[in-house]
C-alpha positions as CSV (number, residue, x, y, z in Angstrom):
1,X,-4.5,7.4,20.6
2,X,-0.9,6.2,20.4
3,X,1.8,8.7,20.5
4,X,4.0,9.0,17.0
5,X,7.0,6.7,18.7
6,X,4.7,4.2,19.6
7,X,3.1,3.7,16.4
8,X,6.3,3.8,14.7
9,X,8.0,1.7,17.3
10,X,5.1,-0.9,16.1
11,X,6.7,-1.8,13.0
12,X,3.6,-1.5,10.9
13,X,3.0,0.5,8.2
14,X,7.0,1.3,7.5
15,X,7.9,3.3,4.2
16,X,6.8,6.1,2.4
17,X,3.6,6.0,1.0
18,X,4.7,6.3,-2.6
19,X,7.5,3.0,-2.0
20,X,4.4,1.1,-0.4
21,X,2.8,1.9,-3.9
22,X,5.8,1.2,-5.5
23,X,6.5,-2.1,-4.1
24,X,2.4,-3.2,-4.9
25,X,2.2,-2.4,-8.4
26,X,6.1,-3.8,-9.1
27,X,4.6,-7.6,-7.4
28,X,2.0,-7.2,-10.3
29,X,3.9,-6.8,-12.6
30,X,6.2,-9.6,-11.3
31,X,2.7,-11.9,-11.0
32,X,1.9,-10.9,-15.1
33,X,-1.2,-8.4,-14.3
34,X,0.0,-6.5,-16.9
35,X,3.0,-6.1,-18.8
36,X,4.5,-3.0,-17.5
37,X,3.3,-0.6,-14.4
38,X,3.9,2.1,-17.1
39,X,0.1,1.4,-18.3
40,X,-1.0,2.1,-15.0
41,X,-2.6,5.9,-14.9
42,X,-3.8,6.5,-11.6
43,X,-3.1,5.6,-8.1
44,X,-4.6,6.3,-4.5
45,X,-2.5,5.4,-1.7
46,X,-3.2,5.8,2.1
47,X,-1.6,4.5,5.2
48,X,-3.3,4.5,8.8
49,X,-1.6,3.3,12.1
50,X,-3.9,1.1,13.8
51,X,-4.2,1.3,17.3
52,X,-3.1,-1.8,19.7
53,X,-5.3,-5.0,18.9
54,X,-6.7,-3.0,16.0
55,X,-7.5,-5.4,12.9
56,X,-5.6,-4.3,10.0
57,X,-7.1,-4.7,6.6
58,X,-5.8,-4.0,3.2
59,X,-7.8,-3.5,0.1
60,X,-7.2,-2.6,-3.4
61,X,-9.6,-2.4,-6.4
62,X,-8.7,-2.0,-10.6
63,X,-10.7,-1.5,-13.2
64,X,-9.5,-2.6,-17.4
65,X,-10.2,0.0,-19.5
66,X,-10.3,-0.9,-23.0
């Protein structure tokens, strides 16, 4: 395992978790996925450190209710 320093010295993932949401749901609103992130109702946000030469992958998933 890397120590805290390392990781951070990394560079990758940077922010608090809430301004990594923040920043994803105000580029879809930019893009026109809807027409304010006010309709949004729920959110589940992680971050991880990988580990040197660890793939990173990022994911998301939404579901319209109507």
């Amino acid at each position: 395992m890397l120590k805290n320093a390392e990781r951070i010295r990394s560079g990758w993932p940077r922010g608090d978790v809430d301004n990594l949401a923040k920043s994803t749901l105000d580029a879809m609103t930019q893009a026109g996925v809807w027409v304010d992130d006010e309709q949004v109702v729920g959110v589940r946000c992680t971050k991880k450190y990988c580990e040197i030469n660890e793939t990173r992958v990022i994911y998301g998933a939404m579901k319209r209710c109507t």
